[in-house]
Structure formats: C-alpha cells, structure tokens
N, CA, C and O atoms as CSV, one atom per row, in Angstrom:
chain,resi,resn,atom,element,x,y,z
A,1,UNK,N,N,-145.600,11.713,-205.155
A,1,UNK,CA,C,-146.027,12.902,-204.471
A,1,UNK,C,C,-147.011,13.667,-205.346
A,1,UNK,O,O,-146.934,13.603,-206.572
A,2,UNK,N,N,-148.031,14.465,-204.656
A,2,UNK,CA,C,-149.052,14.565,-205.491
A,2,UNK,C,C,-149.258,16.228,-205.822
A,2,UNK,O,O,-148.265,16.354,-205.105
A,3,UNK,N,N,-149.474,17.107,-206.076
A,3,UNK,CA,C,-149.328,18.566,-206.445
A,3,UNK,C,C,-149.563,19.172,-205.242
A,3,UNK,O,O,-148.842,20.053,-204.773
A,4,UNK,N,N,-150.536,18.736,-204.732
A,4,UNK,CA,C,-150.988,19.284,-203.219
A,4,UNK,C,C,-150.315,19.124,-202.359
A,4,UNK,O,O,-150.174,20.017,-201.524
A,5,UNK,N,N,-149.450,17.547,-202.226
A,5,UNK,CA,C,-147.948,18.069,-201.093
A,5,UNK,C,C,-147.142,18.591,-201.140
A,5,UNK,O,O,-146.555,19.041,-200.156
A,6,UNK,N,N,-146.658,18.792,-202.812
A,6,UNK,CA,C,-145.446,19.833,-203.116
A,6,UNK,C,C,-146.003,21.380,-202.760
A,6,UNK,O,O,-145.196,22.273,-202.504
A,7,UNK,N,N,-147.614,21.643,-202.766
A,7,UNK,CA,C,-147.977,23.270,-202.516
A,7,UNK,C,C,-147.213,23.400,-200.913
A,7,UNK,O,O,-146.449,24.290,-200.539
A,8,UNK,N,N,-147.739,22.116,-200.083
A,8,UNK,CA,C,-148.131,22.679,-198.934
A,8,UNK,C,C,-146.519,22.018,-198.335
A,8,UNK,O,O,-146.437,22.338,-197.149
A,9,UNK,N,N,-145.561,21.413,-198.668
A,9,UNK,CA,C,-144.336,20.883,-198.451
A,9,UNK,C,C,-143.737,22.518,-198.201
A,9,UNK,O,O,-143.520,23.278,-199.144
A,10,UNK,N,N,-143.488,22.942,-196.543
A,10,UNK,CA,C,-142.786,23.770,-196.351
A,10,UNK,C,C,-141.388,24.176,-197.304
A,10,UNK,O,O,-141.073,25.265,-197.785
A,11,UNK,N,N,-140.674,22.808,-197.370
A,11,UNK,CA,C,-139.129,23.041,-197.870
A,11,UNK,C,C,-139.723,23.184,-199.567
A,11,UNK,O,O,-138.671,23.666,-199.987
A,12,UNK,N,N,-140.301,23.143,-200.380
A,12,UNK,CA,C,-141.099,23.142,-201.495
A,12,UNK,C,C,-141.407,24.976,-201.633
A,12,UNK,O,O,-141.038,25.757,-202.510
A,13,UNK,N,N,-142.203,25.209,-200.410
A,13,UNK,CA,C,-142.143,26.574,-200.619
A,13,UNK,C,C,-141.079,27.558,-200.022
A,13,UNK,O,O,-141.224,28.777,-200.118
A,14,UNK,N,N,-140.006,26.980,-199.403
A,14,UNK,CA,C,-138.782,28.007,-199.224
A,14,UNK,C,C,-138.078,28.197,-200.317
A,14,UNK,O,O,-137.529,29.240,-200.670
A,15,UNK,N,N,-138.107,26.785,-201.057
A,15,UNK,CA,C,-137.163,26.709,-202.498
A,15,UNK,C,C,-138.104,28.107,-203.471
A,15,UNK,O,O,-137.609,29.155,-203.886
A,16,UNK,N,N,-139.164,27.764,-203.569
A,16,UNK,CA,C,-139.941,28.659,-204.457
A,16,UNK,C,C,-139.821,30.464,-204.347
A,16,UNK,O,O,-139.532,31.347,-205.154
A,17,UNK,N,N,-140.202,30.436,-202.940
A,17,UNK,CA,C,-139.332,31.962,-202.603
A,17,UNK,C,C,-138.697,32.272,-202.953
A,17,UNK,O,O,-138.632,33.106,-203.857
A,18,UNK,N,N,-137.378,31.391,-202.032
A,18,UNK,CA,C,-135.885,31.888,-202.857
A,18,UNK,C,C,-135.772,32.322,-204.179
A,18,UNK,O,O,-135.320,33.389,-204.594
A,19,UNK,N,N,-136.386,31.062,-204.996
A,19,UNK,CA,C,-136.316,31.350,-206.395
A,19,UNK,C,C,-136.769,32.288,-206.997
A,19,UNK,O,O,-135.907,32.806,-207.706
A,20,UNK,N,N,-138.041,32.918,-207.073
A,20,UNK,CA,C,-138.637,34.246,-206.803
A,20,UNK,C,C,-137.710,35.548,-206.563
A,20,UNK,O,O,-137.495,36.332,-207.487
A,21,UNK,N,N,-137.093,35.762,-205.072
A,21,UNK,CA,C,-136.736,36.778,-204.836
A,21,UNK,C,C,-135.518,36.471,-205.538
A,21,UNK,O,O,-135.492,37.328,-206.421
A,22,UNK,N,N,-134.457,35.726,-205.669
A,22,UNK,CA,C,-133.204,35.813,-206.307
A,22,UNK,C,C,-133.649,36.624,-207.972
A,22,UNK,O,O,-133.236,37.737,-208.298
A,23,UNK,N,N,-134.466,35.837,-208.745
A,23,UNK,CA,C,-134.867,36.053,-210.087
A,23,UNK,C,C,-135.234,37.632,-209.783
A,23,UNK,O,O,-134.610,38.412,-210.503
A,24,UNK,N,N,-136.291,38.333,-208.683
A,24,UNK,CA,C,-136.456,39.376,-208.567
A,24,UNK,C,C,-135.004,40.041,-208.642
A,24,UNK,O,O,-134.567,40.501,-209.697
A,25,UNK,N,N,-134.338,40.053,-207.521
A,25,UNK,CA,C,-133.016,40.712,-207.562
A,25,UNK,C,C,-132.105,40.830,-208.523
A,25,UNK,O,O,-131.297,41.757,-208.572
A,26,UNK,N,N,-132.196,39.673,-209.543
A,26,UNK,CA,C,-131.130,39.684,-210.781
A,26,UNK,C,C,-131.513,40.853,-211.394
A,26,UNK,O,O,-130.798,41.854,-211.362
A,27,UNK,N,N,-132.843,40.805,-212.086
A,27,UNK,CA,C,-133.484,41.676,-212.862
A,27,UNK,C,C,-133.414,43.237,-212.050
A,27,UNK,O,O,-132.636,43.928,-212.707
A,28,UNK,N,N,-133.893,43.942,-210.989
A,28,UNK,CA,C,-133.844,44.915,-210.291
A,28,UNK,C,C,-132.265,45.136,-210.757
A,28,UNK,O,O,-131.970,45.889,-211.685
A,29,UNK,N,N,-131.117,44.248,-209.856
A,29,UNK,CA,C,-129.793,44.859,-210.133
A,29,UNK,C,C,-129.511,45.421,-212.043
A,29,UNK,O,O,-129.091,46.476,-212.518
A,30,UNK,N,N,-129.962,44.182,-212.650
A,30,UNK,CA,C,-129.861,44.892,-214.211
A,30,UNK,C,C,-130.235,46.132,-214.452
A,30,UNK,O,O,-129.556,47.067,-214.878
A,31,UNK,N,N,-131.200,46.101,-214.197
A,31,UNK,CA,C,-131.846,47.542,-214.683
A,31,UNK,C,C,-131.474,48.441,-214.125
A,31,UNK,O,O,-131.443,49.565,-214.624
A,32,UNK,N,N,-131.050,48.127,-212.791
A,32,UNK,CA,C,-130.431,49.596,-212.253
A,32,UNK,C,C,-128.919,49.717,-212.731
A,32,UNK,O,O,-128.579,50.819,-213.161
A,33,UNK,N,N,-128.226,48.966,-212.707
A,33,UNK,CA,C,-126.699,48.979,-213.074
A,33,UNK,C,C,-126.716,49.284,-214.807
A,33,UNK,O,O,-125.614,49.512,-215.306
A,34,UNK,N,N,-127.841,49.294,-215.658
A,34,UNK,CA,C,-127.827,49.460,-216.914
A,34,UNK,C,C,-127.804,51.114,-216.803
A,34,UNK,O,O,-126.976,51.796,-217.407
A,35,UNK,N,N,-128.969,51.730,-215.833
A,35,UNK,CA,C,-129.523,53.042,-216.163
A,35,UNK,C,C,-127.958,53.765,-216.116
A,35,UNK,O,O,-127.223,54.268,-216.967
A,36,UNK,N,N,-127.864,53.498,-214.457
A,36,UNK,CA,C,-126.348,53.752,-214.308
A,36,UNK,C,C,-125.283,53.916,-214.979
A,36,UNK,O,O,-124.841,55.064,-215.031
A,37,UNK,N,N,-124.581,52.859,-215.668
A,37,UNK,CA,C,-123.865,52.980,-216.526
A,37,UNK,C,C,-124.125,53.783,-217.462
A,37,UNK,O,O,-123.223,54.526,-217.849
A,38,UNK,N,N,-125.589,53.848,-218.143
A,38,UNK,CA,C,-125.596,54.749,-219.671
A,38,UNK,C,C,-125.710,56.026,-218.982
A,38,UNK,O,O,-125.360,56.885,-219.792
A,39,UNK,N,N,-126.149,56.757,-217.475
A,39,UNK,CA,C,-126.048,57.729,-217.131
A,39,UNK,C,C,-124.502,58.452,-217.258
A,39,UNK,O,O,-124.205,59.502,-217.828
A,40,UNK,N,N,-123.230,57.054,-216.172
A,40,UNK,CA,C,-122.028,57.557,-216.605
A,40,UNK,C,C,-121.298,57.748,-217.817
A,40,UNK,O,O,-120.388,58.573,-217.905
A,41,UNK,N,N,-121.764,56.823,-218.991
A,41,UNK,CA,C,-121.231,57.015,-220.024
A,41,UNK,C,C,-121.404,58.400,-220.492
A,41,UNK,O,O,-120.474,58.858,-221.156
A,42,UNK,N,N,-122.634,59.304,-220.220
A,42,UNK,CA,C,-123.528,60.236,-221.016
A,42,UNK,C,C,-122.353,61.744,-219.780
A,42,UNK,O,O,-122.125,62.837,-220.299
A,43,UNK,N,N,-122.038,61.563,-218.896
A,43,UNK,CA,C,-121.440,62.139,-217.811
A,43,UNK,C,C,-120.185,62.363,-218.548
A,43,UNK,O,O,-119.678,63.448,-218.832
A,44,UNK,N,N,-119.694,61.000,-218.855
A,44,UNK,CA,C,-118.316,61.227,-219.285
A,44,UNK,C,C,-117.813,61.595,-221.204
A,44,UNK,O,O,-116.778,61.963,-221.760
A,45,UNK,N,N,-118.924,61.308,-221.565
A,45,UNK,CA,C,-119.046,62.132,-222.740
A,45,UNK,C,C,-118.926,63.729,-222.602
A,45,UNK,O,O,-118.141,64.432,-223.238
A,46,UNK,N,N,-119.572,64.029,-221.941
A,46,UNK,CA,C,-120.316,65.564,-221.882
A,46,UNK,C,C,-118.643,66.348,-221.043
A,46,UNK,O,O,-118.236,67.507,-221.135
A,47,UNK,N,N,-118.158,65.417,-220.446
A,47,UNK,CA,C,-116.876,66.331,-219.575
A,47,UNK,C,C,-116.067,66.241,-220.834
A,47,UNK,O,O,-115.566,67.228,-221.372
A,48,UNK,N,N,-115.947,64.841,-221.340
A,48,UNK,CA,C,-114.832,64.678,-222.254
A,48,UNK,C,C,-115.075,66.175,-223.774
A,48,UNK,O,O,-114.119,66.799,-224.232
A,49,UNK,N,N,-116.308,66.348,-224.150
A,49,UNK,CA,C,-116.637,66.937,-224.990
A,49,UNK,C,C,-116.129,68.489,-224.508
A,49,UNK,O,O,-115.114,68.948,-225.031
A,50,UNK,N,N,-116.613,68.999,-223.850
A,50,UNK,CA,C,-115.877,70.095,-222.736
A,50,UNK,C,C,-114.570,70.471,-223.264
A,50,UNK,O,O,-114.090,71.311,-224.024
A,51,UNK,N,N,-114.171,69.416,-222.482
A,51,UNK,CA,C,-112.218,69.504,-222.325
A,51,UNK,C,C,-112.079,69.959,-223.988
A,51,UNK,O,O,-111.505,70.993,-224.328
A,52,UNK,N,N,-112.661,69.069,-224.878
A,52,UNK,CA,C,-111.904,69.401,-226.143
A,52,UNK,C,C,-112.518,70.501,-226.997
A,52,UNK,O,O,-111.909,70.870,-228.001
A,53,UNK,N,N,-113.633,71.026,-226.679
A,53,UNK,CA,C,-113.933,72.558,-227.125
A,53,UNK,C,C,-113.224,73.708,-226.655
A,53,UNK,O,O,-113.034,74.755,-227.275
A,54,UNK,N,N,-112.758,73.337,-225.206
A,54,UNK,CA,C,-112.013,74.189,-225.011
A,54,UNK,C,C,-110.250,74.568,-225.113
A,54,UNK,O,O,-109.467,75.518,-225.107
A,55,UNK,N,N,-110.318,72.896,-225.218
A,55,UNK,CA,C,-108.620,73.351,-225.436
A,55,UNK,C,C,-108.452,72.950,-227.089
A,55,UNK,O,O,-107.321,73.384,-227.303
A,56,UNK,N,N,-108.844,72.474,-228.147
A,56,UNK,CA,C,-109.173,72.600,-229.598
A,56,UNK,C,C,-109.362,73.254,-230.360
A,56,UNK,O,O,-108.559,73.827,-231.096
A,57,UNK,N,N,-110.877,73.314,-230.325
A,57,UNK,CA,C,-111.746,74.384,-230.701
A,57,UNK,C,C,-111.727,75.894,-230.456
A,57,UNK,O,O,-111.752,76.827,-231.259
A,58,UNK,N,N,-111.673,75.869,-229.014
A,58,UNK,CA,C,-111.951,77.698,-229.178
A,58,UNK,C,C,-110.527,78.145,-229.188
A,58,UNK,O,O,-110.451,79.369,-229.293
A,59,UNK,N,N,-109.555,77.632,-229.123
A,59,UNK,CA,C,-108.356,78.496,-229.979
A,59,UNK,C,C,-107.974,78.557,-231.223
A,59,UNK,O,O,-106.989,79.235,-231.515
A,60,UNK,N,N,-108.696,77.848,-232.200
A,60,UNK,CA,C,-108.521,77.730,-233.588
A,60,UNK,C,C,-109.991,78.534,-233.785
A,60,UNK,O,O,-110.313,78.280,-234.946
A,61,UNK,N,N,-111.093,79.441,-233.143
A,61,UNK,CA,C,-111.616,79.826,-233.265
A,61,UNK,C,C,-111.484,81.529,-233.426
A,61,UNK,O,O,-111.951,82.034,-232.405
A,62,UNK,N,N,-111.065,82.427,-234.251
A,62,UNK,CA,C,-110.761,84.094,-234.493
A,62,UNK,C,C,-111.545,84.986,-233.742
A,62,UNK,O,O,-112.522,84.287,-233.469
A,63,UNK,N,N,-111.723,86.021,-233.267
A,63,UNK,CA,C,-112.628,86.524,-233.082
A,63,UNK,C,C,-113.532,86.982,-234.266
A,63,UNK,O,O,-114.758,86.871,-234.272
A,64,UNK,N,N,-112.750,87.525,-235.297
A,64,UNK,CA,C,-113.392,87.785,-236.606
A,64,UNK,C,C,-114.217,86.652,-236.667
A,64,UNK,O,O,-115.377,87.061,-236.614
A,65,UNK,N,N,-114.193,85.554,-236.745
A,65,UNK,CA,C,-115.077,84.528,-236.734
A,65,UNK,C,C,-116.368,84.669,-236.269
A,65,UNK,O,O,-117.389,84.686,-236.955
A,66,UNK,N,N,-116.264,84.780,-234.930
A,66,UNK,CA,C,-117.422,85.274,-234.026
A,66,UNK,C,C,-118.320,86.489,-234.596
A,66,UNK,O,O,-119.547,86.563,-234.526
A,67,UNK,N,N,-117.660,87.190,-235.030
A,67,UNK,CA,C,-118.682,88.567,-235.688
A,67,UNK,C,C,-118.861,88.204,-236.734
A,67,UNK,O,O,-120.081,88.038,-236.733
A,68,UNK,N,N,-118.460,87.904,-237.835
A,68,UNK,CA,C,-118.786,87.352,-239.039
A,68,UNK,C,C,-117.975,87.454,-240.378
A,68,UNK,O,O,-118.301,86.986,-241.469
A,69,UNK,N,N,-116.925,88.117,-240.081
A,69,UNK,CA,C,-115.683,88.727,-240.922
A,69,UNK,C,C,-115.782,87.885,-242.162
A,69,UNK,O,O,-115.794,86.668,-241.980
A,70,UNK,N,N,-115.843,88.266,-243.206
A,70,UNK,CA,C,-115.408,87.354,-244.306
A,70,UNK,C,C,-114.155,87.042,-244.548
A,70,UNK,O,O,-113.884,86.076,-245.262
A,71,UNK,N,N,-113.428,87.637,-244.117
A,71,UNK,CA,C,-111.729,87.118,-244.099
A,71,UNK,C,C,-110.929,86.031,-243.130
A,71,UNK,O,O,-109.950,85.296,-243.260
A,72,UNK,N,N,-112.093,86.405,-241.865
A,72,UNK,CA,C,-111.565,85.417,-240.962
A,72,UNK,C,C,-112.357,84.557,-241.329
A,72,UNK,O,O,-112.254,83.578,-240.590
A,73,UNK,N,N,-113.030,84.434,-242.027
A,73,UNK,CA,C,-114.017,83.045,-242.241
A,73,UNK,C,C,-113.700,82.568,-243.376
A,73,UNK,O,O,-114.218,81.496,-243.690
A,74,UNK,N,N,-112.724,83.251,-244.351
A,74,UNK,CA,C,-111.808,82.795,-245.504
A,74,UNK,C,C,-110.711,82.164,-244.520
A,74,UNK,O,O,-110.327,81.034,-244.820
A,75,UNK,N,N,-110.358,82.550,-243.786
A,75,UNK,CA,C,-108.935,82.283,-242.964
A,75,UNK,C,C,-109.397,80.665,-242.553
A,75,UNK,O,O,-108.879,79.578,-242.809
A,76,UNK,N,N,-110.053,80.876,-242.146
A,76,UNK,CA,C,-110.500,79.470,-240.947
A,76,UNK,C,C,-111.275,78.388,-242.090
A,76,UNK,O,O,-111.730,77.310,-241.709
C-alpha cells in the first residue's frame, strides 16, 4: 500500500481523527483537572489556616499584646 492510499483510505482517516481528538482530550482533561485541584488545595489551605488562627492563635493572643505592652509581650 502506497502513502497515497493510506491518505485517502477512509478507515485510515477515522483512525487518525480519533487519535487526534482522544490525545486532544487527554491533555485538555489534564490541565484542567491539574488547575482544579491546585485551586482546591489553595481553598482548603486558606479555610484550614482560618480555623486555626482562630481557635489557637487569637486566644493565646493578650490584648496588651495588641497595643504593645512590654509585659504582655514579656508574658507571651
């Protein structure tokens, strides 16, 4: 078979398509399911970080602290 019947061999160019759009679609789904994920990771950082400033942090935090007390900032 010679290059020119495999161009013009209908079943030759359905295979080629396919192959094409599948390879398209792998890549598209990656990249979108990548952005995604590092979006949720960055989501669930930022809640998780939250939760523990507030129930951690700002109660081991004085008010003297906040103004600038040197005692509460000896304390802490």
């Amino acid at each position: 078979m010679s290059p020119r019947t495999l161009i013009t061999n209908p079943m030759a160019q359905f295979l080629a398509v396919g192959f094409v759009m599948v390879t398209a679609l792998v890549i598209g789904t990656t990249v979108l399911s990548a952005r995604a994920a590092r979006q949720e990771a960055l989501n669930d950082a930022s809640a998780t970080t939250q939760v523990l400033a507030h129930s951690v942090a700002q109660p081991a935090i004085r008010p003297g602290l906040v103004d600038g007390s040197a005692g509460a900032i000896d304390r802490f």
